[in-house]
C-alpha positions as CSV (number, residue, x, y, z in Angstrom):
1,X,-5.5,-30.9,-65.8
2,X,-5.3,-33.6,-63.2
3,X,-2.6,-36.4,-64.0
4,X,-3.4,-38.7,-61.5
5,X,-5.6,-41.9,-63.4
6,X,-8.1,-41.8,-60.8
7,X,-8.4,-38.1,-60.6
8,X,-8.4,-37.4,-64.2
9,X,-11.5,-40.0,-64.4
10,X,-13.3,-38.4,-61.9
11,X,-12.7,-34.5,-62.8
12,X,-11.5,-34.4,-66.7
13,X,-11.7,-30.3,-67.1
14,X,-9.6,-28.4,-66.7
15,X,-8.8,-27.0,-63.0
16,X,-7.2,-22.9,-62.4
17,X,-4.5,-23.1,-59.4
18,X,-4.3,-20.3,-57.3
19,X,-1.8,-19.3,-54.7
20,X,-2.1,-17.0,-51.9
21,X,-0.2,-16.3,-48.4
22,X,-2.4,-15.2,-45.9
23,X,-1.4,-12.3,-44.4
24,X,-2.4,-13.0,-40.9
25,X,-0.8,-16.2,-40.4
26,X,1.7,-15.9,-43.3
27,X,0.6,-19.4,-44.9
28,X,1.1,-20.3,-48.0
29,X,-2.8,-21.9,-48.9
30,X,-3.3,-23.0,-52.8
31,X,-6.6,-23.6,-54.1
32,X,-8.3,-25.4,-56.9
33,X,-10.8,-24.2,-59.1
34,X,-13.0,-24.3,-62.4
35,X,-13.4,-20.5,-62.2
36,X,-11.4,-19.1,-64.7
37,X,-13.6,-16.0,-65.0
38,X,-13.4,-14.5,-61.3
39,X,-9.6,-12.7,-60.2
40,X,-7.3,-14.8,-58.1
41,X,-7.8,-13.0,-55.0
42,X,-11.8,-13.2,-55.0
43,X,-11.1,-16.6,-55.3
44,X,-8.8,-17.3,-52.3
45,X,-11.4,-14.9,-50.3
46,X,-14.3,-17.2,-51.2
47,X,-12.3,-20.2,-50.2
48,X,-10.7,-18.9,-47.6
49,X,-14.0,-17.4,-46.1
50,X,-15.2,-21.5,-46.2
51,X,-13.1,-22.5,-43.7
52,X,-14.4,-21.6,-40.6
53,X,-17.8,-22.3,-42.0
54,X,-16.5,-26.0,-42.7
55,X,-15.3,-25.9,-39.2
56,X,-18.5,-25.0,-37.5
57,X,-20.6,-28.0,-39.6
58,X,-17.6,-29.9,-38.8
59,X,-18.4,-29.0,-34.9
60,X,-22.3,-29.9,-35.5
61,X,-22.0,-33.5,-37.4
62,X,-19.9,-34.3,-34.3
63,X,-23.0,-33.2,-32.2
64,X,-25.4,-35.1,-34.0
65,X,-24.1,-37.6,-35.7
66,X,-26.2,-39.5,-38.0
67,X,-27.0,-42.5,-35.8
68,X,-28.5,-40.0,-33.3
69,X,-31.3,-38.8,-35.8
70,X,-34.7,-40.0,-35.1
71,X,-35.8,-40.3,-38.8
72,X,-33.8,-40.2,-42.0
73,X,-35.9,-39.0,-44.4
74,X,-35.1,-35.1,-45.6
75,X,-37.5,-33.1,-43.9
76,X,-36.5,-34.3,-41.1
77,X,-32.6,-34.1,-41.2
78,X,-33.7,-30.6,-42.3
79,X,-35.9,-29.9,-39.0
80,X,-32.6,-31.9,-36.8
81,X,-29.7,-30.0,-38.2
82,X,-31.8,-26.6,-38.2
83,X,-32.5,-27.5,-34.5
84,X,-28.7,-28.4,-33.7
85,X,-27.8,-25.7,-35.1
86,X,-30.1,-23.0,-33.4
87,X,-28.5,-24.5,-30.0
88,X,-24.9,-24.6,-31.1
89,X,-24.6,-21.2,-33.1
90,X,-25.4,-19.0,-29.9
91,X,-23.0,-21.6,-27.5
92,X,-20.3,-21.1,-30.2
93,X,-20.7,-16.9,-30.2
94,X,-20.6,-16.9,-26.3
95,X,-17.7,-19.1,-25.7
96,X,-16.1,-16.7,-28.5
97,X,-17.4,-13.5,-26.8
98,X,-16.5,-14.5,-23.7
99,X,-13.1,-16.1,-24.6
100,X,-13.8,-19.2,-22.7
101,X,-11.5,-22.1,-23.3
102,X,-13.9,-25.4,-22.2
103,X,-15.6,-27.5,-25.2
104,X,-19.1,-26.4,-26.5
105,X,-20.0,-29.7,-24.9
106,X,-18.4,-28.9,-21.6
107,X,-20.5,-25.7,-22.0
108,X,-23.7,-27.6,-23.3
């Protein structure tokens, strides 16, 4: 359980705490989760597996920010983000590919 006031208003379950030490950078990551069903390493996969996904939306809200859309209304955020995204994916794979070391906006 959270013991914080605050945190134990907004999230009353209980929470599983897992601990893991990545093996390819040797840190020590810990994780929180209402899964108490799925084993503790399929767990830090999943989360650890987020990261880089968190990175790369990360990247885009930088891109287009939301003062930059031309409407707000669902659809189209939809049709912008989709768009952003079909540019910056293949920039992103490239730079990797090619190991370059400029800024997807440098390469934009």
């Amino acid at each position: 359980m959270l013991t914080g006031l605050k945190a134990r208003l907004d999230y009353p379950g209980p929470l599983r705490r897992i601990g893991y030490r990545d093996s390819a950078t040797g840190k020590l990551l810990d994780f929180l989760t209402n899964n108490f069903t799925v084993p503790a390493l399929t767990i830090a996969q999943l989360y650890r597996g987020r990261r880089p996904i968190g990175l790369f939306f990360k990247c885009l809200k930088q891109h287009l920010p939301s003062n930059a859309l031309y409407d707000s209304s669902p659809n189209a955020v939809r049709t912008q983000s989709r768009t952003a995204i079909a540019v910056d994916l293949p920039v992103a794979i490239l730079k990797k590919r090619l190991h370059l070391n400029s800024s997807l906006d440098t390469i934009l």
